[in-house]
C-alpha positions, 0 to 999 in steps of 0.5 A: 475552493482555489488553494494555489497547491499544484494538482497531482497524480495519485492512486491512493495506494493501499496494496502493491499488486492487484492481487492484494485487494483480497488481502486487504479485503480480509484484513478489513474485516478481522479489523471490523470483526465481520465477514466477507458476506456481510462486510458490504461497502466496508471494502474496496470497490475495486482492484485498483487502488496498487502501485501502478507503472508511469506508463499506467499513470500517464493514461489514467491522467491523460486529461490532465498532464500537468498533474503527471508533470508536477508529481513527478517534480516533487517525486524528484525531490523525495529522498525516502527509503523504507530504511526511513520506516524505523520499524524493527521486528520484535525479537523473540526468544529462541533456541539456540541455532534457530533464527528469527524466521524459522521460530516464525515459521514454526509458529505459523503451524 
């Protein structure tokens, strides 16, 4: 079905390197409560779904440089910042002198 929105090039962006799959693959499986043996189709196929260079994208895309042409003209138009995410660290409470990060670290063990 025709819905006039202009075709654009995605990755479906879900870790920023390659490397994180693995991490994802583990995070999906204490959210599902199951291993990394038995999680089967539950995990990621592949590696690729990470932030890619334009020069990466323009080859996956190659066939279609229109998709590239208009991701990059509503790209142009984005203004967001991960300031924009609103999100604050809890704070917790500490001893004197200690700072946010090294209660953390002390917690991680």
């Amino acid at each position: 079905m025709e819905s006039g929105l202009p075709l654009v090039a995605t990755n479906g962006v879900a870790y920023a390197t390659p490397s994180g799959a693995s991490l994802l693959d583990v995070l999906t499986c204490v959210r599902q409560k199951t291993t990394l043996e038995t999680a089967g189709r539950q995990l990621e196929r592949n590696s690729e779904r990470y932030v890619k260079t334009p020069a990466q994208m323009a080859r996956l895309f190659a066939d279609l440089p229109e998709a590239i042409a208009h991701t990059l003209e509503i790209s142009s138009r984005l203004q967001f910042t991960l300031a924009d995410l609103g999100y604050e660290f809890p704070r917790y409470p500490r001893a004197e002198g200690e700072t946010q990060m090294s209660f953390l670290r002390k917690r991680r063990g």
